[in-house]
C-alpha positions in Angstrom: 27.4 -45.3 -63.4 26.5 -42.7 -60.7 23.0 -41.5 -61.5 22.5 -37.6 -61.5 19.0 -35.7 -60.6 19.2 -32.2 -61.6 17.2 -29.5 -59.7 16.2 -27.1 -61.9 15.3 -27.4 -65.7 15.1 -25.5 -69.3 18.3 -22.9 -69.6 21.2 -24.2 -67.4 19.3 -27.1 -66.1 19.1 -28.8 -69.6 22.2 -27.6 -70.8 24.4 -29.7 -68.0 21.9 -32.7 -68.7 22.7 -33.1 -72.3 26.4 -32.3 -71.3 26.2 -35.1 -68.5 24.7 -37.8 -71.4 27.7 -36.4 -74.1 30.3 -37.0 -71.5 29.3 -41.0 -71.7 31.1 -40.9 -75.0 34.2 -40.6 -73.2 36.1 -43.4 -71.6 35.4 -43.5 -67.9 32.6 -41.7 -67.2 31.6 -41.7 -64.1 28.4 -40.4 -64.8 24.6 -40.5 -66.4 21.7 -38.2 -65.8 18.6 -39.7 -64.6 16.4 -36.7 -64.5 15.1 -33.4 -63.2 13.3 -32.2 -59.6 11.2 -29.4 -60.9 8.5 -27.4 -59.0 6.7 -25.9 -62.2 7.1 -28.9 -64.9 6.1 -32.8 -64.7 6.5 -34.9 -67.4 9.6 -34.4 -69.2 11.7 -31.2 -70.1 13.1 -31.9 -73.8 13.2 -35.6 -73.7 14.3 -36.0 -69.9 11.9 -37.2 -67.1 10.7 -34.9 -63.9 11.1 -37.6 -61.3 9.5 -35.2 -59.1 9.4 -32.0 -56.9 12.0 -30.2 -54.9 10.4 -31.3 -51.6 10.7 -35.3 -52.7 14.5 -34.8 -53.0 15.0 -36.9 -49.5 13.3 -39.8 -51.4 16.0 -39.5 -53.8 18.8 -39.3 -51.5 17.9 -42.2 -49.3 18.1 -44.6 -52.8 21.9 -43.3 -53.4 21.5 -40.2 -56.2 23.7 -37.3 -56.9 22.7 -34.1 -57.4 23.8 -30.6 -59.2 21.4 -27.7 -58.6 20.8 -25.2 -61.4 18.5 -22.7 -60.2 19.9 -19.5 -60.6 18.5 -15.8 -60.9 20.4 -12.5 -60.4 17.9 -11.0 -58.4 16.6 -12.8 -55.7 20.0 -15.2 -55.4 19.9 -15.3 -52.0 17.2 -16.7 -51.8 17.9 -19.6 -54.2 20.4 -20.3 -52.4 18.8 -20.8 -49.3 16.2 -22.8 -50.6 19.1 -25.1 -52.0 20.9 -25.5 -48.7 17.4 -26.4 -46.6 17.2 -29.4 -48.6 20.4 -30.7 -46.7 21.4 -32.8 -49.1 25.2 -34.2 -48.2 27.7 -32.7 -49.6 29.8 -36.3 -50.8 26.1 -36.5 -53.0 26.6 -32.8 -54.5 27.9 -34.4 -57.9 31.2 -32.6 -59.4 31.1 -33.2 -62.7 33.8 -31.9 -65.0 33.5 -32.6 -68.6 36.2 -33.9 -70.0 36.8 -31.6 -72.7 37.5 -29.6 -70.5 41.1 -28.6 -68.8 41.5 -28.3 -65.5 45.3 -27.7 -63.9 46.6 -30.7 -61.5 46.6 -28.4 -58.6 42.7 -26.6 -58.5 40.6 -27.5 -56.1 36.8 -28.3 -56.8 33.5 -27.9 -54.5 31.0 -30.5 -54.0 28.1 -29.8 -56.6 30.6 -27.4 -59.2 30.2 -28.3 -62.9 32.7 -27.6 -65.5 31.7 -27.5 -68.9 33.2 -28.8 -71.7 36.2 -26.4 -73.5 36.7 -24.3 -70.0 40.0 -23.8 -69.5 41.2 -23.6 -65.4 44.3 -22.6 -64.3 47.0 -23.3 -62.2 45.9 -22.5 -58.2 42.5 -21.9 -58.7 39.7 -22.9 -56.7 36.5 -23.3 -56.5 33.7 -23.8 -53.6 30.3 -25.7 -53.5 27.4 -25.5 -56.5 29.7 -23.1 -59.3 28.4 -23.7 -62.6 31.2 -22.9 -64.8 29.8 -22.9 -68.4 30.8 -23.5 -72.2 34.5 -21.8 -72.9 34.6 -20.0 -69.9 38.5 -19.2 -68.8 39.7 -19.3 -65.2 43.1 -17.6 -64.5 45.5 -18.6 -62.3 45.7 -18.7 -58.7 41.6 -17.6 -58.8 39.5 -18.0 -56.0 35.3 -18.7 -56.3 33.1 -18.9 -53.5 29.8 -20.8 -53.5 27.1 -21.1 -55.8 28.8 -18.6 -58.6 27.9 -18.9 -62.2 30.2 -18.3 -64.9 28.7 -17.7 -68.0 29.7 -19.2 -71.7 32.7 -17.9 -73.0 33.5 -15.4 -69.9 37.4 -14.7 -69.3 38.1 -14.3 -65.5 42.0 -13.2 -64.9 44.2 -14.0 -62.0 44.1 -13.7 -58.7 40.8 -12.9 -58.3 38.7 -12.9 -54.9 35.0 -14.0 -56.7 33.3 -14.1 -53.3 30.0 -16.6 -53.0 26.5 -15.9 -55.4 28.2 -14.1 -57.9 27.3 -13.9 -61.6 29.6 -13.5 -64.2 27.9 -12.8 -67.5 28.0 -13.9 -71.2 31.9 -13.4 -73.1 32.6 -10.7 -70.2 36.2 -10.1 -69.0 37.7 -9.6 -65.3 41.2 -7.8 -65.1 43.5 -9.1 -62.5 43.6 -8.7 -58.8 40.2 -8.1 -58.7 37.2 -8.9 -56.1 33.4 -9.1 -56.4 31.5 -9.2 -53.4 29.0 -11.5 -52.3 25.7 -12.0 -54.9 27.0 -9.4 -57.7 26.6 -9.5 -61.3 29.0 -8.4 -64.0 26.8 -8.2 -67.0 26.8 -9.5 -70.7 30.2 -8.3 -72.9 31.2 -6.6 -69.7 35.2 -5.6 -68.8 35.9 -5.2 -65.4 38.7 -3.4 -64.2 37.3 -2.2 -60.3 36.5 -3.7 -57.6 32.4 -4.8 -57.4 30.6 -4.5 -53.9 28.2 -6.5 -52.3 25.2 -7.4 -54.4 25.8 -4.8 -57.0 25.8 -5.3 -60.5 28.3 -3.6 -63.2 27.9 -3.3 -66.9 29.7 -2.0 -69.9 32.8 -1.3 -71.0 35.0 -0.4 -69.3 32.0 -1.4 -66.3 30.1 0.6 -64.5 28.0 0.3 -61.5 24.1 -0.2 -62.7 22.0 -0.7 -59.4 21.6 -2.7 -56.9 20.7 -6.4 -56.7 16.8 -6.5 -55.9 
């Protein structure tokens, strides 16, 4: 099997790992999680090992690993994600993993690095760039397009034909009507229902949503 190195750890981090070791269960699996990169633990984190910090990741990719990175935070995105990308780790090591409980439609098209956990549902047309994190019972409508590094939260409904452009954040059992866009780095919060266009880096909360502030 493909061995996996997490960066990141406790919330999303763990989450995917434990997903990763459930999905070996299934017939061919092409995957098994060896551990975290982690800049704050050593050790382990819940039973796992930290192999190590972020800056001993070339170590890592020299001896053949894959890679997801979990490190997320609504303000201050940006920045993760620039951290993430000055690693340079190559994209055909940016591990997709799709659990396979989930379903995915024949035609969507998955980034390097995107993880799709188990009881998502994906519809036809939909794509996906580089690093999403799609979590637990999240739905994707049809003909749906996600940029980079978003995060879809457990249980949130996105609609169809929807321009999700890249860093956005998608919150907990929150709903996205159709023919909708978020711009770059927003947030829709927690229980949320969208039904206007988001800007750049803003964030939107309530129902029906409203804008909050600004992303810090």
């Amino acid at each position: 099997m493909k061995k996996i190195i997490i960066l990141g750890g406790l919330g999303n981090g763990s989450v995917i790992a434990n997903a990763i070791e459930h999905a070996k269960q299934y017939p061919n699996a092409e995957y098994e999680f060896a551990g975290y990169l982690n800049d704050r633990e050593e050790g382990e984190i819940q039973g796992f090992p930290v192999l190590g910090k972020l800056s001993d990741v070339q170590k890592f990719i020299d001896e053949g690993y894959y890679f997801i990175n979990t490190i997320f935070r609504i303000d201050g995105q940006q920045e993760r994600i620039d951290l993430f990308e000055n690693l340079n780790i190559p994209e055909k090591q940016m591990a997709v993993f799709v659990h396979p409980a989930s379903y995915i439609a024949p035609n969507v098209v998955i980034g390097a690095g995107t993880v799709i956990m188990p009881n998502v549902s994906v519809s036809s047309g939909a794509v996906f760039g580089k690093g999403c994190l799609i979590m637990v019972a999240a739905t994707i409508g049809h003909d749906t397009t996600l940029g980079d590094y978003c995060h879809v939260a457990a249980q949130a409904c996105a609609g169809a034909y929807l321009n999700i452009e890249s860093g956005v954040h998608i919150g907990l059992n929150s709903t996205i009507r159709e023919n909708i866009t978020m711009g770059k780095n927003s947030t829709l919060g927690m229980g949320a229902v969208l039904t206007k266009n988001v800007g750049e880096n803003e964030i939107w909360v309530g129902n029906p949503a409203k804008f909050l502030r600004m992303v810090e």
